[in-house]
C-alpha positions in Angstrom: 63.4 -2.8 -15.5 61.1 -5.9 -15.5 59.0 -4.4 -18.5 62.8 -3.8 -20.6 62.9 -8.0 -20.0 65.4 -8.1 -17.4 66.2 -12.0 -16.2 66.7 -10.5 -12.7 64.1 -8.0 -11.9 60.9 -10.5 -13.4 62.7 -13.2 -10.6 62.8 -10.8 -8.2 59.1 -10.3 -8.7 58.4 -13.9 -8.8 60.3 -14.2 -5.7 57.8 -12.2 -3.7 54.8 -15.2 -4.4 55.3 -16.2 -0.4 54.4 -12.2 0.8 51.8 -11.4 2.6 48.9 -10.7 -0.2 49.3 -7.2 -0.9 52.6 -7.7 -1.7 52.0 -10.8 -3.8 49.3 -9.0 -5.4 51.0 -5.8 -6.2 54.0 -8.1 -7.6 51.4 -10.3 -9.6 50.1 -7.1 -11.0 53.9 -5.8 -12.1 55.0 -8.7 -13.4 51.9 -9.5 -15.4 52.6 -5.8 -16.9 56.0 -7.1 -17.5 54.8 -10.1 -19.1 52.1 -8.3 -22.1 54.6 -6.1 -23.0 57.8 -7.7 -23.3 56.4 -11.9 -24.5 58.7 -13.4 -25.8 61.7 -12.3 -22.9 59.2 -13.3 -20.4 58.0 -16.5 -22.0 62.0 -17.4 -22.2 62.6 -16.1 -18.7 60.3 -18.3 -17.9 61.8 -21.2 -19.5 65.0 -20.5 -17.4 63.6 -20.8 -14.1 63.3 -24.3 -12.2 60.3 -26.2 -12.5 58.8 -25.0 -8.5 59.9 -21.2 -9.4 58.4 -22.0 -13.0 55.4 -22.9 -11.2 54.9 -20.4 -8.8 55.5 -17.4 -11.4 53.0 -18.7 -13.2 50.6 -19.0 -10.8 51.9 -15.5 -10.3 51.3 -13.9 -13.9 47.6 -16.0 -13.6 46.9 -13.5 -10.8 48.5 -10.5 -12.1 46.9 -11.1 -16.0 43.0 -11.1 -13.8 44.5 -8.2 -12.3 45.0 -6.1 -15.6 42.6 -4.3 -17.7 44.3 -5.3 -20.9 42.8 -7.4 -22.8 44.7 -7.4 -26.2 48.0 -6.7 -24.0 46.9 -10.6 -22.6 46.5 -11.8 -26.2 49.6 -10.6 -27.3 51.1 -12.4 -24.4 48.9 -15.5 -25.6 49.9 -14.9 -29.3 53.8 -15.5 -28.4 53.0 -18.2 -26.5 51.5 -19.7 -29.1 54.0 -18.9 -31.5 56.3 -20.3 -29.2 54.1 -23.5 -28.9 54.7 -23.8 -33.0 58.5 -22.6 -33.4 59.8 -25.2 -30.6 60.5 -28.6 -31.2 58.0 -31.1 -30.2 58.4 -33.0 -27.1 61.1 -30.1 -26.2 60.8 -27.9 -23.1 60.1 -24.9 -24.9 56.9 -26.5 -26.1 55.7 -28.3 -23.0 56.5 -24.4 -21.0 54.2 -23.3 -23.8 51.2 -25.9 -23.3 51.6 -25.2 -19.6 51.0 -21.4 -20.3 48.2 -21.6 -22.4 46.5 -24.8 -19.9 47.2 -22.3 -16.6 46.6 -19.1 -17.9 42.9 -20.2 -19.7 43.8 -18.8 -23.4 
C-alpha cells in the first residue's frame, strides 16, 4: 500500500523509527522502496508531516536508501527531488523540504 503512495501506510512506517532495530531497519528498508518508486507522493507526503516526524522519516529513508540495491531507483527519487527543488517557490516549504532531502540523503 505504501509503494501505491498511501499518506497513511508511509506514516505508519515512519512511525516505527523508535523500534527496536530490526524493526526500524526492516521499516527503513520498506519505506525507502516506497520512496524510489512512487517520488513525487512520497516527497509530498513528506511535506505533510511535522517538522520532528519530517525529520525522523528522513533519517528513516537515509537508512532504508543504504539499505537498497537500487541505484537508478535512488536517482529517480533524487531526480523528483530536484524537480521539486525547481517547480516550488523560493523561500517556500516545498523548496526548503527539497534542500533538506538532497543535504540528508547525500545526492
Amino acid at each position: 500500500m505504501a509503494v501505491d503512495g498511501r499518506t497513511a501506510p508511509l506514516t505508519a512506517l515512519s512511525g516505527l523509527a523508535s523500534r527496536p532495530a530490526g524493526v526500524r531497519n526492516a521499516a527503513a528498508a520498506a519505506l525507502a522502496a516506497a520512496a524510489v518508486r512512487r517520488p513525487d507522493p512520497a516527497i509530498a507526503w513528506l511535506r505533510g508531516l511535522p517538522d520532528t516526524e519530517r525529520a525522523a522519516a528522513i533519517a528513516m529513508l537515509k537508512d532504508g536508501f543504504a539499505s537498497l540495491d537500487e541505484d537508478f531507483a535512488e536517482e529517480q527519487f533524487f531526480a523528483a527531488a530536484r524537480a521539486s527543488y525547481w517547480s516550488a517557490a523560493e523561500n517556500s516549504p516545498a523548496r526548503a523540504l527539497s534542500v533538506t532531502l538532497i543535504q540528508e540523503l547525500e545526492f
